[in-house]
N, C-alpha and C positions, 0 to 999 in steps of 0.2 A: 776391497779398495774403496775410498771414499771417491764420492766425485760429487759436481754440484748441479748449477740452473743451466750454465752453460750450455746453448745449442748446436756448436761449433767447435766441440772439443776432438783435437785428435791424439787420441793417446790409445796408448799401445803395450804391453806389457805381456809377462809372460812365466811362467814358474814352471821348471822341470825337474829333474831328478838329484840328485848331488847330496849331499853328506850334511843330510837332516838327521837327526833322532828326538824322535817323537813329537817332530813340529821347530825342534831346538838346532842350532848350530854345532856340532858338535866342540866342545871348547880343541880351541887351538889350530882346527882344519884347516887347509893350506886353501886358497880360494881356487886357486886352478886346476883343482883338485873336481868342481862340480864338474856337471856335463852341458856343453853347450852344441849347439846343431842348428846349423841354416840361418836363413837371415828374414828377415816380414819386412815388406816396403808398404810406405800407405800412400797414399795420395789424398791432398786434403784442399779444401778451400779456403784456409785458414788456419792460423798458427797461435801455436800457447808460448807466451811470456815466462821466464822462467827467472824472474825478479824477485821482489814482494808478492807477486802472485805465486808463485812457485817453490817460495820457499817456508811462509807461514800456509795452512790451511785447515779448515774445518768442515766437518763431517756436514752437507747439506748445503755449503757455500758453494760461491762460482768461483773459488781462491785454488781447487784443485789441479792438480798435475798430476795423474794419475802411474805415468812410469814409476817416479820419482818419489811420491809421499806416501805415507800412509798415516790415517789418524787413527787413534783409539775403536772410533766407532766408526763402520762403514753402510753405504746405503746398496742394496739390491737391486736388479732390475726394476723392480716392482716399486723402489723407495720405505720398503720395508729394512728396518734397522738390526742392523747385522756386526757381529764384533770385525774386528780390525788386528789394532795392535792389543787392544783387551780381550778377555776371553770369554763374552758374554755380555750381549747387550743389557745395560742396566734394566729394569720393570719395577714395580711396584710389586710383584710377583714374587721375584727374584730376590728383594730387599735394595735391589741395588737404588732406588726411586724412594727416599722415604721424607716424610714431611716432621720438620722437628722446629716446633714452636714456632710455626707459621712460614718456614722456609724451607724451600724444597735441598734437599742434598741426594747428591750424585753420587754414588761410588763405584769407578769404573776398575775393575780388580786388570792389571796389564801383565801381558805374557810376560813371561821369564826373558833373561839375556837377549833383547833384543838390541841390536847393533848399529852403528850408522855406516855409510858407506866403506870407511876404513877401519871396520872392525872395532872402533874403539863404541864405547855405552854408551845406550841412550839412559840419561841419567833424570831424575824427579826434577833435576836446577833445569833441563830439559824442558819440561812439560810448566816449572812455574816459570820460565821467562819467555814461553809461550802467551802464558796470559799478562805477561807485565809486557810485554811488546804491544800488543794486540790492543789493550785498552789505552796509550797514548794517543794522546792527539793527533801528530802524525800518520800515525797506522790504523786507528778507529775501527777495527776490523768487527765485521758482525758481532752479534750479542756482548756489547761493550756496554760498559757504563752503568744505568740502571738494573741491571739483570745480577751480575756477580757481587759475590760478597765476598767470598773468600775461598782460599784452596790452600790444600794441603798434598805432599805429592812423599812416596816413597818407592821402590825398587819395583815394588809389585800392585801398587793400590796409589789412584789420584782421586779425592774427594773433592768436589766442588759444589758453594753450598751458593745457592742465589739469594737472591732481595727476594722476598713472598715464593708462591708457587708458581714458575713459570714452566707450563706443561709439556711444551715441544722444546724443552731443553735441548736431547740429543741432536737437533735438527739446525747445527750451524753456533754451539754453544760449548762443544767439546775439543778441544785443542790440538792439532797435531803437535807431537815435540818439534822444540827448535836449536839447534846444536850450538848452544850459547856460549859454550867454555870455547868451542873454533871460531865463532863471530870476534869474540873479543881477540884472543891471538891474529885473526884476521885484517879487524882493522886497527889493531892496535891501541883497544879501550878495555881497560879493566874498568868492571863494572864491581862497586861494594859486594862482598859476597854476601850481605846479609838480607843483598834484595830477590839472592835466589832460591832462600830457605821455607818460603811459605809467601801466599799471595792473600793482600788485605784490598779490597777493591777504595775504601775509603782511604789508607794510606796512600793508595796509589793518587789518587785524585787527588790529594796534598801535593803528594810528589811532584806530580806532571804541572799542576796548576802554580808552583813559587816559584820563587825568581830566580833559584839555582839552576832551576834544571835548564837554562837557553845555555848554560857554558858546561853542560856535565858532562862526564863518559857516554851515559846513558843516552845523552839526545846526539851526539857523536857517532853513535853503534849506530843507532836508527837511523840517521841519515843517511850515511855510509851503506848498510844495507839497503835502505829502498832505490840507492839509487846504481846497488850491483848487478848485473845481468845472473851476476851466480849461475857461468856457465865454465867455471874449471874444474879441469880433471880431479880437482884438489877437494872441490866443495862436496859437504857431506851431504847425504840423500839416508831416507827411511824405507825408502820402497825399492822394488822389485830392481830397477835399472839405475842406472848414473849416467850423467848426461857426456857422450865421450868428444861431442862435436857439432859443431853451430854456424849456422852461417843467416843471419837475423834476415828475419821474415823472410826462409826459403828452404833450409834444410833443417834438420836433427837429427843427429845418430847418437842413438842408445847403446852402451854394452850392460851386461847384469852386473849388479851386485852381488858379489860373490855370499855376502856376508844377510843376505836376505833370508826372513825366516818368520816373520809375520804370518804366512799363511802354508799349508803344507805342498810341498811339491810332488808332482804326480813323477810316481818314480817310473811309467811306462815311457814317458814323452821330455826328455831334457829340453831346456828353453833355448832360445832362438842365440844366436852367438851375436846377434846384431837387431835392432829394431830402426825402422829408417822412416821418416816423414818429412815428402816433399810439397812444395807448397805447389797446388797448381791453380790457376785464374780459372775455374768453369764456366766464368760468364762469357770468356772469350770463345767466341765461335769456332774458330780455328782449332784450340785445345777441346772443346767440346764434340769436334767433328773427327777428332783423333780415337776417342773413347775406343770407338770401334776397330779400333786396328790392330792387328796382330801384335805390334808389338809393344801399345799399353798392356794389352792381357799378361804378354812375357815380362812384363814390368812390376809391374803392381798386385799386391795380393789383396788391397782394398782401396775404395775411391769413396768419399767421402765428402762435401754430402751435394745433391744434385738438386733443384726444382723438379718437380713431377712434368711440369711445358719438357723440360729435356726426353723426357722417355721413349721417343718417337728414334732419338738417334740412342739411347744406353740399352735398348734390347736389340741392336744390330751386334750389340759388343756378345763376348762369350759368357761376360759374369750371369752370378747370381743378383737377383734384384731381389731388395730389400725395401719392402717400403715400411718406412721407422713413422711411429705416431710417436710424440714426444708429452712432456710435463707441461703443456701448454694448451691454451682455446683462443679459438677463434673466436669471439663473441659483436651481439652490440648491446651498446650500451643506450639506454632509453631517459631521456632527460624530463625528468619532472618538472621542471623550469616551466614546460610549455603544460597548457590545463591539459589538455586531452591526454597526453602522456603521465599525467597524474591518476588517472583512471587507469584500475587495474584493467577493465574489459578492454579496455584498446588495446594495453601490453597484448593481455592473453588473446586478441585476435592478430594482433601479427605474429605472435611465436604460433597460431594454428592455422595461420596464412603461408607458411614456408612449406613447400615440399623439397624436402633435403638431399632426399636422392637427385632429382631430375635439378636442384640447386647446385648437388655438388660436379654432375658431368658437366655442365655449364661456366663452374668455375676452373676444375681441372677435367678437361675431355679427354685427355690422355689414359686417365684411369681407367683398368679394368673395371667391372660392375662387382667384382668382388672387392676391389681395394675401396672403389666409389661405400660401399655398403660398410667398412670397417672404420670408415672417416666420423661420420656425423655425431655430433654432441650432442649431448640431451639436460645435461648435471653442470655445474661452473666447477665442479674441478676435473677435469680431465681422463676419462676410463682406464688409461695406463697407469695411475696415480691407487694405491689401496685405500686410498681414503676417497675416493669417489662414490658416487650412487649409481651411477649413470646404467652399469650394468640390470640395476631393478625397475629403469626409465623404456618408456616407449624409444625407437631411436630416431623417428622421427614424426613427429605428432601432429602432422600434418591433417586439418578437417577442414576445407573451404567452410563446410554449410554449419560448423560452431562459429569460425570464425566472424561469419556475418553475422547469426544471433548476436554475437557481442557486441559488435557495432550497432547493430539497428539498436539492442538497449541502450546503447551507450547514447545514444542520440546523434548516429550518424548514418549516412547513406550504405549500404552493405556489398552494393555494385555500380560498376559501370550504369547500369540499366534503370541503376533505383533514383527517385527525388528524393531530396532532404539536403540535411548540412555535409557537403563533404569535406573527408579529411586530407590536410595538405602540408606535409612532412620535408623537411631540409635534412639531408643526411650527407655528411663529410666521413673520411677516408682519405687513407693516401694518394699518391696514386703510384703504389705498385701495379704490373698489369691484374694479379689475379685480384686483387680488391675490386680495381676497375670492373672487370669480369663478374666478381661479387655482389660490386651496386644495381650494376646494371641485371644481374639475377633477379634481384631483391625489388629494383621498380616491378619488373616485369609481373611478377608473379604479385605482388601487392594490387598490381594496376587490376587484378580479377575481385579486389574486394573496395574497386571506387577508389582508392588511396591514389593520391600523386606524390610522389616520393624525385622529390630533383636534387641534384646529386651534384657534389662538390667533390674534387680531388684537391688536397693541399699536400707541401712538402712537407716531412718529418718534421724540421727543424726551421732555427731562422725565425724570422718574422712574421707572424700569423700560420706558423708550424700546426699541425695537427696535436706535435707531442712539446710545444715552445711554451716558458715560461708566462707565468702570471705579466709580466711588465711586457715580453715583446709579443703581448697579444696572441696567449698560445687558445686554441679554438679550444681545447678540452677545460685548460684551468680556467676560461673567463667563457665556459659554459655557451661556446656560439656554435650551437648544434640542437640539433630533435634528437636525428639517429647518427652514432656513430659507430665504424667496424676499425677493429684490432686487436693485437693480443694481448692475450696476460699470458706471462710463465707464473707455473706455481711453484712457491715453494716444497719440500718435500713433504713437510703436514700444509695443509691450507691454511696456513696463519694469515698468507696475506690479503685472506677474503676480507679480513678487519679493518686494512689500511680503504679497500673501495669502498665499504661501504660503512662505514662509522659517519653516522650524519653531525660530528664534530670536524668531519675531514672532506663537507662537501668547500671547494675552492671558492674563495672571494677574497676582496681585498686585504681583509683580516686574517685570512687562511691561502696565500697564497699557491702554497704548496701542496695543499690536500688533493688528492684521489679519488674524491667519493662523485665521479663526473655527471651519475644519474641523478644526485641528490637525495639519493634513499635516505627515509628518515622511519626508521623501523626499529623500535628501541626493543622487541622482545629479538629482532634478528641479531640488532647489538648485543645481547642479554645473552645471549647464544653462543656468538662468537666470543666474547668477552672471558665467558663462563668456563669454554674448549680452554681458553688460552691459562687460564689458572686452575686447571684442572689436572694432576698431575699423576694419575693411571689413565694410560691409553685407549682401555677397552673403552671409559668413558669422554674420553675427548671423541675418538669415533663416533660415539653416536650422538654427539652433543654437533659437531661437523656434520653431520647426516641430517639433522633435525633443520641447521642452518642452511642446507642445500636444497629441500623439502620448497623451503619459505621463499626462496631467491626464486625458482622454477615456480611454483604456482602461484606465486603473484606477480611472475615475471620481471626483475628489475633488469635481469638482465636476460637477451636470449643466445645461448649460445649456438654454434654454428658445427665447428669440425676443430680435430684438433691436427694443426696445417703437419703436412704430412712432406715429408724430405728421402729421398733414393739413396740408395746405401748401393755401392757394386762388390761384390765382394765373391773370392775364390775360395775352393774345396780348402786351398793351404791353409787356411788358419782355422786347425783343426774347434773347435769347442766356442765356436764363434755364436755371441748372443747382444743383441742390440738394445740399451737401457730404456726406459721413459724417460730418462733426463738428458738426454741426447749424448750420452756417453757411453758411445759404443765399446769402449775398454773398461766397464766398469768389472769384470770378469778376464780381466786379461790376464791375472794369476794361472789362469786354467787355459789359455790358449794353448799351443805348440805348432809344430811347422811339421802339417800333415802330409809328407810327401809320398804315400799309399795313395794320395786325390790326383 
């Protein structure tokens, strides 16, 4: 199953036994003919959209709905790339990855007789009015625009060739099909058939860009669809369930897809007759104070997803505790802007100023010393991720007595106790509580190497926002910081270590919108990431990503912290139960079933 960045996804899913052969539907089988058994309720903090988000989606985006879709290529726990609706993730290996006169081509070879929710074909006009959706202006949907060139699609094989070599193609570039011939019946727009025969990225951009298209079918379908809830019985689905019931931002009942066959069903364990998700507020006290009661337990097969501050009251409850580290870091960012933060020794003495353990009970006290010790970051991309380092890093490289070496060379005082120039740091943050918790960590512990570190909470948003635009004075885009703390999610390859730090995309009047908050200006680190991103075998974007992670860590631009870590409750019932890096606890829900031996 595909799933994307999302850290709030509740999805649910599940594959059992029923009249497969050999992975195949068998032609003609009656759907009620599979086996269904029991029902999974979830309990969630948050709800998916089942619109334009729900109904296009790509392997590595946050456009997933995991009951309900399936793309060509799917991501792993691990965000290692795994087939889907095709049978074999593409490589340079494999052939399916190959570079032809300067541009990279895709060929993802797609199972056989795959179905939409009513049995009828997912057909190649499928997968190209995926991508002629997708790249309108309206819809703009990830890797649009510069990236495609053109696509070819048949019964069993979709070829997609991009503009140069763009290396993390599979990663938010591969298209779920889109059941085009029922959009049009639906809303009642016949679309030229000659726009579903093959995909030109340039004609399309003719297309979308003249004067026709404001009164066409085409921009009609598109409206019309983004603005469908696409929640009837009627509407077709590629994945595992169909959506059988809705009550917006508070329930969803799933039933299966009779006609599902993407992935093979475990013929020991038929899938659940029902999948249910209710919304519940966990910030409310009251609901939070229930966790514990007999009869959430008899309710709920999983609860999803919690603050670690809650833990004190989710291990009165009977579940299983889950604590989920996700595709994300906690980091700060070090602003070059100021001289002393230009000096690498200053970096490298506050990242070996931090003791992270005794950092992290401080910021969440609730943690075990075991979950405390599975948090701290060492790498800017996040240990859950296969493209991390972090596993071959210290895990927390904690030295008071380098620390101050660095300073005294640096030409500062090294302690409270020493004379000379001391150093004196402004650092902003939210003011979430655990940030709060955070800063105040972070003075503390600094205050042992002479630093005065005073500390700022601003709101997210708004006016003089932490994360607010260039014009309403956002603290990050008009650089009014030393140190700041927040997250990054990563992508499922670290493409977007590019967007931070490309010293093209440090923010100022001319670059309003850039990303590069520290101001790094590191052209062999650009040279690096640049190099991954048009690099189109894996084995070598890895270590070209590795090489890039090396440089960020030993000259510290950035230091990161932990990767914030979210409670999962969850019961014996949902037998084959596995929690993603990308916070997509169902990203494996194929393999669930409703273990009532637990």
């Amino acid at each position: 199953m595909h799933y994307g960045l999302s850290l709030r996804v509740a999805l649910l899913v599940l594959l059992g036994g029923g009249l497969l052969q050999q992975g195949r539907l068998a032609a003609g089988a009656p759907p009620g003919a599979q086996r269904y058994h029991g029902a999974i309720t979830i309990g969630t903090d948050s709800f998916i959209s089942t619109s334009i988000f729900g109904n296009l989606s790509y392997a590595g985006s946050d456009l997933s709905n995991e009951p309900l879709i399936d793309a060509p290529i799917a991501l792993d726990a691990h965000g290692n790339y795994v087939p889907d609706l095709a049978t074999v993730a593409p490589t340079v290996a494999n052939g399916g990855i190959r570079v032809v006169r300067g541009d990279e081509v895709v060929t993802i070879h797609l199972k056989p007789d795959q179905r939409w929710s009513d049995g009828s074909p997912i057909t190649p006009a499928d997968y190209i009015g995926a991508l002629l959706l997708g790249v309108s202006p309206d819809v703009s949907i990830t890797c649009n625009g510069p990236y495609y060139k053109s696509a070819v699609a048949t019964a069993t094989v979709l070829i997609i060739t991009f503009k140069g070599i763009y290396g993390p193609a599979l990663d938010g570039c591969i298209p779920a099909p889109v059941p085009v011939e029922y959009l049009q019946r639906k809303y009642g727009q016949r679309l030229p058939p000659g726009l579903l025969t093959s995909f030109d990225a340039d004609q399309a951009a003719a297309l979308y860009g003249g004067s026709s298209y404001k009164g066409s079918a085409l921009r009609q379908l598109i409206n019309l669809w983004l603005q469908d809830p696409y929640n009837l019985a009627t509407d077709r689905w590629s994945g595992p369930y169909v959506q059988a019931r809705s009550v917006a931002d508070r329930l969803t009942v799933y039933s299966p897809n009779p006609y599902y066959a993407a992935r093979p069903l475990d013929p020991r364990h038929p899938r659940p007759a029902k999948i249910e998700t209710v919304v519940r507020d966990f910030t409310d006290p009251a609901v939070l104070k229930s966790i514990a009661s007999p009869g959430v337990y008899a309710t709920y097969d999983l609860l999803a997803y919690f603050d670690p501050t809650a833990l004190p009251i989710l291990r009165r409850s009977r579940y299983t505790e889950v604590l989920a580290l996700f595709d994300s870091i906690e980091h700060l960012e070090l602003n070059q802007a100021n001289p002393a933060l230009r000096d690498a020794r200053v970096r490298q003495a506050l990242a070996y100023g931090i003791d992270k353990v005794a950092y992290l009970k401080a910021v969440y006290p609730a943690l075990t010393s075991a979950e405390v010790a599975a948090a701290p970051q060492s790498a800017p991309v996040p240990s859950v991720s296969s493209w991390s380092i972090d596993g071959g890093l210290v895990k927390t490289p904690y030295n008071l007595a380098r620390a101050r070496a660095l300073l005294a060379a640096a030409g500062y005082a090294p302690s409270p106790q020493s004379p000379g120039r001391r150093l004196r740091l402004s650092f902003y943050t939210t003011e979430a509580p655990y940030r709060v918790r955070s800063a105040q960590a972070l003075q503390r512990q600094w205050a042992r190497l002479g630093i005065t570190l005073t500390l700022h909470y601003a709101p997210q948003s708004g006016q003089s926002g932490l994360f607010s635009s260039y014009p309403e004075g956002g603290i990050l885009a008009r650089r009014g910081f030393d140190i700041t703390e927040f997250t990054v999610v990563m992508t499922a390859e670290p493409t977007n270590l590019l967007f931070y730090l490309d010293p093209g995309q440090i923010p100022d009047q001319d670059h309003p919108d850039g990303m590069n908050y520290a101001g790094v200006r590191d052209v062999r680190l650009l040279e690096l990431l640049t190099q991954a991103e048009h690099t189109a075998d894996a084995g070598a974007r890895r270590r070209l990503y590795a090489q890039a992670q090396h440089r960020i860590v030993d000259r510290a631009y950035w230091i990161p912290l932990f990767a914030p870590p979210s409670i999962l409750l969850v019961k014996p019932t949902i037998g084959n139960f596995v929690y993603s890096s990308s916070g997509n606890y169902g990203w494996n829900a194929y393999a669930w079933y409703r273990n009532d031996a637990r």
